[in-house]
MARKE-896961 format. One line per field, with one value per residue (C-alpha): residue number from 1; residue in one letter; chain; x, y, z. Coordinates in steps of 0.1 Angstrom, whole numbers. Example, Ala and Ser with C-alpha at 12.3 -4.5 7.8 and 13.67 -1.06 7.14 Angstrom:
// MARKE-896961
n	1 | 2
res	A | S
chain	A | A
u	123 | 137
v	-45 | -11
w	78 | 71
// end
This chain:
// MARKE-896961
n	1 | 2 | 3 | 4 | 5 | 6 | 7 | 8 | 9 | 10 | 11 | 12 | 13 | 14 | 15 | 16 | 17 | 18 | 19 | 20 | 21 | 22 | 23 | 24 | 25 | 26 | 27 | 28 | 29 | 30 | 31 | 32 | 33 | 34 | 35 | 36 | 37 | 38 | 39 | 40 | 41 | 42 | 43 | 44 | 45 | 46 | 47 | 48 | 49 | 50 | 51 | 52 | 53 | 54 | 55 | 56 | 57 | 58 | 59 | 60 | 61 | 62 | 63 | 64 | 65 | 66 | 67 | 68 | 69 | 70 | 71 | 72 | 73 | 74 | 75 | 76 | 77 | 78 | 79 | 80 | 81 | 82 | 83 | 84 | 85 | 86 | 87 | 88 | 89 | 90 | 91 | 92 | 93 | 94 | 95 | 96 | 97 | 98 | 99 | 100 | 101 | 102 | 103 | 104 | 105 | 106 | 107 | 108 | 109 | 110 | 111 | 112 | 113 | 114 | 115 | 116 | 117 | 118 | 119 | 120 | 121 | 122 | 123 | 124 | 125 | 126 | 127 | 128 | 129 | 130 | 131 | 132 | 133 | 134 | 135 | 136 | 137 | 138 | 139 | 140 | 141 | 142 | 143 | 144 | 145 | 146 | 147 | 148 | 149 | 150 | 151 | 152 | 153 | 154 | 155 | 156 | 157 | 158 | 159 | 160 | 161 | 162 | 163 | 164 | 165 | 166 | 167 | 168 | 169 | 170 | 171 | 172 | 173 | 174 | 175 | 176 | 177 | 178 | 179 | 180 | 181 | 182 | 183 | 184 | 185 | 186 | 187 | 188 | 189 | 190 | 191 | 192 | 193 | 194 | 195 | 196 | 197 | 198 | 199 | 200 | 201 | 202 | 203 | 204 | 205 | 206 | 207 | 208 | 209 | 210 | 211 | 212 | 213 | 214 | 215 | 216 | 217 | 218 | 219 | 220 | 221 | 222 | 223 | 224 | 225 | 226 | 227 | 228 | 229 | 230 | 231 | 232 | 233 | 234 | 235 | 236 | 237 | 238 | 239 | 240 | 241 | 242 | 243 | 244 | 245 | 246 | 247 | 248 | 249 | 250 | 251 | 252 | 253 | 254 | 255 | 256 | 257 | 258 | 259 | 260 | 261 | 262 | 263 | 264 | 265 | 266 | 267 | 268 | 269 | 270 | 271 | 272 | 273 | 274 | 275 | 276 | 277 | 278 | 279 | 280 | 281 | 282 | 283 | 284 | 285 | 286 | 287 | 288 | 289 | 290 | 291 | 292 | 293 | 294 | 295 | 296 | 297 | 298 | 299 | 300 | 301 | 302 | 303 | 304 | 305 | 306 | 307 | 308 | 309 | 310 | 311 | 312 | 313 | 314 | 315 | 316 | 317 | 318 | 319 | 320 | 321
res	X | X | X | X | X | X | X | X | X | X | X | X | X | X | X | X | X | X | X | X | X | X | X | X | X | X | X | X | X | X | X | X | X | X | X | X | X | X | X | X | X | X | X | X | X | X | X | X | X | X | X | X | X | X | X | X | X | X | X | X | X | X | X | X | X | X | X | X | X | X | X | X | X | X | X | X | X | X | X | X | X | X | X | X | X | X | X | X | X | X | X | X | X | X | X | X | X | X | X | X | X | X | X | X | X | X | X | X | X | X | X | X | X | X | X | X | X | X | X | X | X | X | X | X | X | X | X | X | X | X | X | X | X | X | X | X | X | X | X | X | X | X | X | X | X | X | X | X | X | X | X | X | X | X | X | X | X | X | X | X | X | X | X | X | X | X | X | X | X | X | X | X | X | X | X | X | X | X | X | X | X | X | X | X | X | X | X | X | X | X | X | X | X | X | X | X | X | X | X | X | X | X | X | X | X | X | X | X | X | X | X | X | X | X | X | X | X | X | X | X | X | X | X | X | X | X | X | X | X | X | X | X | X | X | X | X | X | X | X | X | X | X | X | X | X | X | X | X | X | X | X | X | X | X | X | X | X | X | X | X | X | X | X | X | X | X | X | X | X | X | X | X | X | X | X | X | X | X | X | X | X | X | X | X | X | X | X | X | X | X | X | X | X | X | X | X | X | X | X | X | X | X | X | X | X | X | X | X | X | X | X | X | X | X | X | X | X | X | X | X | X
chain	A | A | A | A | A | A | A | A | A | A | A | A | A | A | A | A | A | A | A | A | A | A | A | A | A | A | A | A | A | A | A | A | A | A | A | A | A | A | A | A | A | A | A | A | A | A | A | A | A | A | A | A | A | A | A | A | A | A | A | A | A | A | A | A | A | A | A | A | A | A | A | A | A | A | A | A | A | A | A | A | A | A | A | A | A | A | A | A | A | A | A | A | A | A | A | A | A | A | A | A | A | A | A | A | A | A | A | A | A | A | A | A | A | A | A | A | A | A | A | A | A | A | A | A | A | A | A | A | A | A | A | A | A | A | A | A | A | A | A | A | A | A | A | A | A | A | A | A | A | A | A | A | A | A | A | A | A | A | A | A | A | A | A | A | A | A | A | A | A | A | A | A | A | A | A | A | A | A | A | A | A | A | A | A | A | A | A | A | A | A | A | A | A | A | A | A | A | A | A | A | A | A | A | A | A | A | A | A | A | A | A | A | A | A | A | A | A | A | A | A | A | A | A | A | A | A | A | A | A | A | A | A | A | A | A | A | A | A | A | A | A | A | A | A | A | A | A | A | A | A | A | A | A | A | A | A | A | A | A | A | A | A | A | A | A | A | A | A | A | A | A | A | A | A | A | A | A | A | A | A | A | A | A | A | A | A | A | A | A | A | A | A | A | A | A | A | A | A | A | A | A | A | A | A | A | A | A | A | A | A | A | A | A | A | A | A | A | A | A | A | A
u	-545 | -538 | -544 | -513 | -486 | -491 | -486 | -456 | -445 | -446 | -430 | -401 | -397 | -395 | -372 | -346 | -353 | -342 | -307 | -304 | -308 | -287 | -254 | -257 | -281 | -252 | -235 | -258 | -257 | -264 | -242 | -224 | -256 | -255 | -221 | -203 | -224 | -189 | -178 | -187 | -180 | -145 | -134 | -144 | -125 | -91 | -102 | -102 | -77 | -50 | -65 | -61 | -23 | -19 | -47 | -35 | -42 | -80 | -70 | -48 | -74 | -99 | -70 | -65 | -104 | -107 | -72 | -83 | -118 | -106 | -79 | -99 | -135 | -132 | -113 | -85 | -59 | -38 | -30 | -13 | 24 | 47 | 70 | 93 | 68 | 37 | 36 | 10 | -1 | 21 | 48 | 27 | 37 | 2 | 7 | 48 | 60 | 28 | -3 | -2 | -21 | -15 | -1 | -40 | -54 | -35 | -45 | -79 | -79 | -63 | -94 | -116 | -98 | -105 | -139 | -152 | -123 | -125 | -155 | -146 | -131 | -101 | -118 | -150 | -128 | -112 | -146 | -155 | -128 | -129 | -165 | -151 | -125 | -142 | -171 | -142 | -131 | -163 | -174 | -208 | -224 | -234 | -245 | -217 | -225 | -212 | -204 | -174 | -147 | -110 | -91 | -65 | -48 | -34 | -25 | 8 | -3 | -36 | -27 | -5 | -33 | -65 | -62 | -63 | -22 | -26 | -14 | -52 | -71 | -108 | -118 | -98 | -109 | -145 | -138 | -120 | -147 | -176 | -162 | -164 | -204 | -199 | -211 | -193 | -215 | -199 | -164 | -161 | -180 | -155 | -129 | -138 | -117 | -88 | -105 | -80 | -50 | -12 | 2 | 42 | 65 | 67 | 28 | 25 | 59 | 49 | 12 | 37 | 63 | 43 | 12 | -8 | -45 | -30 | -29 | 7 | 11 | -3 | 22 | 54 | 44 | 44 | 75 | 90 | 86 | 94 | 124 | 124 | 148 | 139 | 151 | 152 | 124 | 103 | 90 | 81 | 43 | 20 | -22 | -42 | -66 | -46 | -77 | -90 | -65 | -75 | -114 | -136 | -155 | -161 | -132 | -117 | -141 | -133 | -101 | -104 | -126 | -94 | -76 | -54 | -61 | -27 | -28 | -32 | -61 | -80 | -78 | -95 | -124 | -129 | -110 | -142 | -154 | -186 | -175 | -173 | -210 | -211 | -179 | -195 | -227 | -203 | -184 | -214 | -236 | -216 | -247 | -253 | -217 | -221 | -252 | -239 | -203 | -221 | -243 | -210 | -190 | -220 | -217 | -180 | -181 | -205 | -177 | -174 | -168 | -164 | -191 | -209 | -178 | -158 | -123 | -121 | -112 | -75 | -65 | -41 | -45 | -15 | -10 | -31 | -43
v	119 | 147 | 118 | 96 | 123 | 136 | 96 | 92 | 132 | 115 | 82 | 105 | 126 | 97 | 79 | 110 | 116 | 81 | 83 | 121 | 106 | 74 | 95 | 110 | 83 | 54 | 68 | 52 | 47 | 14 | 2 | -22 | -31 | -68 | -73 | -63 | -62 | -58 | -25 | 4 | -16 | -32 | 5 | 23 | 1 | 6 | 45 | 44 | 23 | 46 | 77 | 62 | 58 | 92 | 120 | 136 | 109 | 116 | 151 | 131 | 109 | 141 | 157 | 129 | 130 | 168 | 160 | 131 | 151 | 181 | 161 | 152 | 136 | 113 | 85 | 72 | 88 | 99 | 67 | 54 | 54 | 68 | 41 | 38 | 47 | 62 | 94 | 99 | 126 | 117 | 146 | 172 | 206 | 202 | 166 | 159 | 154 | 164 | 142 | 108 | 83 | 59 | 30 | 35 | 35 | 5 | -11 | -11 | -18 | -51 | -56 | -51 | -75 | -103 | -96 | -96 | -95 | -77 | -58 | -23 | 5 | 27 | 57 | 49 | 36 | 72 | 88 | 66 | 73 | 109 | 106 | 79 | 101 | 134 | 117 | 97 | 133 | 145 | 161 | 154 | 120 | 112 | 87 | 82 | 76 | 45 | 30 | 51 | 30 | 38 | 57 | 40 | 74 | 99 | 136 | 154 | 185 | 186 | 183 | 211 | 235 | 220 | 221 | 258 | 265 | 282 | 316 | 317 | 345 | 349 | 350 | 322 | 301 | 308 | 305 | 274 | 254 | 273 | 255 | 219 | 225 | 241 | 267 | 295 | 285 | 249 | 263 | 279 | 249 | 224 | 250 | 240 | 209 | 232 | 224 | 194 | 187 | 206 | 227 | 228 | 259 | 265 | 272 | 296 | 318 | 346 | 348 | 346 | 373 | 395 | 397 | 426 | 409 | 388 | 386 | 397 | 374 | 348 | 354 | 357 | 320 | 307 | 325 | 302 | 273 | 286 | 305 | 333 | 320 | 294 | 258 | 265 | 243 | 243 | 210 | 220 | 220 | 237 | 234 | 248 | 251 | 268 | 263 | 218 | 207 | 173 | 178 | 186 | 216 | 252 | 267 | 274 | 301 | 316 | 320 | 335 | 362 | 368 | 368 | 335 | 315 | 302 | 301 | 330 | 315 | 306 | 344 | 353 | 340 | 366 | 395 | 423 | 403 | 385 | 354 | 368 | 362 | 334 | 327 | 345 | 321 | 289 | 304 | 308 | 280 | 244 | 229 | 246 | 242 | 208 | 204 | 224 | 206 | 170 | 183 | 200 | 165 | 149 | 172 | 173 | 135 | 134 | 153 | 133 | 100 | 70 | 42 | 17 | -1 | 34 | 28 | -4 | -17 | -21 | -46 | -27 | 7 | 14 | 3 | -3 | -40
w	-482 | -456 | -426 | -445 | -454 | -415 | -408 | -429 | -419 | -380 | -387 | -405 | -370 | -354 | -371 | -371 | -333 | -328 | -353 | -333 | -301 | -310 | -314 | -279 | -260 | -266 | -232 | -204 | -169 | -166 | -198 | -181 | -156 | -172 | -192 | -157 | -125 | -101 | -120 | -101 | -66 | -80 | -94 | -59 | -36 | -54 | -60 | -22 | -16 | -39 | -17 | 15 | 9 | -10 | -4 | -33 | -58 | -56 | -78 | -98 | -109 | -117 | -135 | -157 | -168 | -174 | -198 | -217 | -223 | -229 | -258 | -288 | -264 | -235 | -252 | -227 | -253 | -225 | -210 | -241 | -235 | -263 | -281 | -307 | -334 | -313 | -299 | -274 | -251 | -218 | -229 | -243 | -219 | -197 | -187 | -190 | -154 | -140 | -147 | -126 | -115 | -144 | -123 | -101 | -136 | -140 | -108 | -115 | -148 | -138 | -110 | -136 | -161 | -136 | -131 | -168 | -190 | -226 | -214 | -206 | -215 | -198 | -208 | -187 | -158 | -160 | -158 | -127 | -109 | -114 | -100 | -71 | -62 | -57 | -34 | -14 | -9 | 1 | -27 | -43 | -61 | -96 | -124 | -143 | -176 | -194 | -230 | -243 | -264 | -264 | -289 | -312 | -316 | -296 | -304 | -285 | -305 | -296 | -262 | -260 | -276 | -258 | -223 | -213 | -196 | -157 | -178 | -190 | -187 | -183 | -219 | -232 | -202 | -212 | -249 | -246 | -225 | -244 | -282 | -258 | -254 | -216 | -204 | -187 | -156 | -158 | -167 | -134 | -115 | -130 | -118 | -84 | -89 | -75 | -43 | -42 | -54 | -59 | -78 | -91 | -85 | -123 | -127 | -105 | -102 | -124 | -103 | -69 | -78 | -106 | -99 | -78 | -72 | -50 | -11 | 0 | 29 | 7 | -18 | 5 | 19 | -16 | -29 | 7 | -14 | -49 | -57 | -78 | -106 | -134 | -127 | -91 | -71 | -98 | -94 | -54 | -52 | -27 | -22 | -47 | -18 | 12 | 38 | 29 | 1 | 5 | 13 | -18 | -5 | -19 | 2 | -32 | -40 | -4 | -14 | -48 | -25 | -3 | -36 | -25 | -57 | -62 | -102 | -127 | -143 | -107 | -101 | -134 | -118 | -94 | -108 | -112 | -142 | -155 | -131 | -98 | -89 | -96 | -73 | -44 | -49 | -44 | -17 | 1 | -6 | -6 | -23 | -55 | -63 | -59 | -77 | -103 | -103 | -109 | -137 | -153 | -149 | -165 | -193 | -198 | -201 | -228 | -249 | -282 | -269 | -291 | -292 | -311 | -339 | -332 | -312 | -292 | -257 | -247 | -233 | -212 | -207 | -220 | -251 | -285 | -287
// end
């Protein structure tokens, strides 16, 4: 009697193991392996191709990732354009005239299309050329993983509330990533992002002209570029990395030492608070931070994607099918 209720109390672990497992182990790296061998190769040359004509694009791309994820899972919501009865996430105050990349997005969606049509999904194309651009950028290597399904919805508000604004400070930068399952390690790894990319007048005045933990000849070269008044330049955009803006490397922890991070919320990171050693341990060792930058891009991916019967797979990027 004992030998079959320890049988049956086995089979019963088992059996929830594999429906536990099955909600998070439908991501895979090699998801596409069979349905689409030319993926990963047909999404890197047009990665590189965009970045080749436009450094910046590589950021771009990232961006677009960390606001799709951050928006309700990794989904592709944030490529759906709004029409005359769909609202989607293109205006909402984080992304409106300041994510881009869509045509890229568009571009290789298109490459893809002619290489095994109907197959996959924007929102992994996003996540591989997040990954695609960062190592065209020099930045570190890793498995993507594979098998998300896009969303037929969209959310303007949850845009707007999701994806922490550059006015952030330390706790609701921690808070914010800690209720998406990452860690306050990750948080400021993922941070690290500001290693590429630019940043418009209008997110960083107040830092610029307000602020005191800032570096004053640091500060007068950006107020150069970005008038004091509202409405004036506020669409100019300067490096969020002053030393390699187009190299992924770990000068942006360098510069949050010399207090030169260019955003209010890329200061909180090294402000005398829990963060700062683990700033000085990027700053000084380029490896860890990119160890530790894969493993959070890993993680942040894995944020309630849709899979199995769940979503589906647009047809254009775009727009619902």
């Amino acid at each position: 009697m004992a030998a079959s209720s320890s049988f049956v109390a086995i089979v019963t672990l088992a059996f929830l193991l594999f429906f536990m497992g099955s909600t998070n182990a439908q991501l895979s790296t090699n998801f596409y392996s069979s349905s689409c061998p030319k993926l990963l190769s047909t999404v890197q040359s047009t990665v590189k191709s965009a970045i080749s004509k436009e450094a910046r694009m590589g950021a771009s791309l990232l961006r677009l990732f960390f606001h799709d994820c951050f928006v309700n899972g990794c989904d592709g919501s944030i490529l759906l354009d709004d029409t005359s009865n769909f609202i989607g996430e293109k205006n909402a105050a984080p992304n409106r005239n300041s994510a881009r990349g869509f045509e890229v997005i568009d571009n290789i969606k298109s490459a893809v299309e002619k290489v095994c049509p109907g197959v996959v999904s924007c929102a992994d194309i996003l996540a591989i050329s997040a990954r695609d651009s960062v190592v065209t950028l020099g930045g570190p290597n890793w498995n993507v993983k594979l098998g998300r399904r896009d969303s037929k919805t969209a959310s303007q508000a949850a845009a707007n509330t999701s994806i922490p604004p550059p006015t952030s400070n330390l706790n609701q930068l921690i808070s914010r990533f800690n209720s998406l399952g990452l860690s306050t390690r990750d948080m400021v790894a993922l941070a690290g992002s500001h290693t590429i990319g630019q940043a418009r007048c209008t997110s960083f005045r107040a830092r610029i002209y307000n602020e005191t933990n800032i570096d004053r000849s640091f500060a007068q070269t950006r107020q150069s570029n970005c008038p004091r008044t509202t409405g004036s330049g506020d669409n100019n955009l300067a490096p969020l990395d002053i030393l390699t803006p187009t190299k992924f490397d770990s000068n942006y922890y360098k510069n949050l030492i010399q207090n030169k991070g260019l955003l209010h919320s890329d200061q909180q990171l090294f402000n005398g608070g829990s963060t700062d050693s683990i700033v000085r341990t990027y700053s000084n060792n380029q490896n860890t931070f990119n160890s530790d930058f894969a493993a959070a891009m890993i993680k942040m991916g894995d944020i309630s994607p849709l899979t199995g019967s769940n979503g589906e797979i647009r047809k254009n990027c775009r727009k619902l099918n």
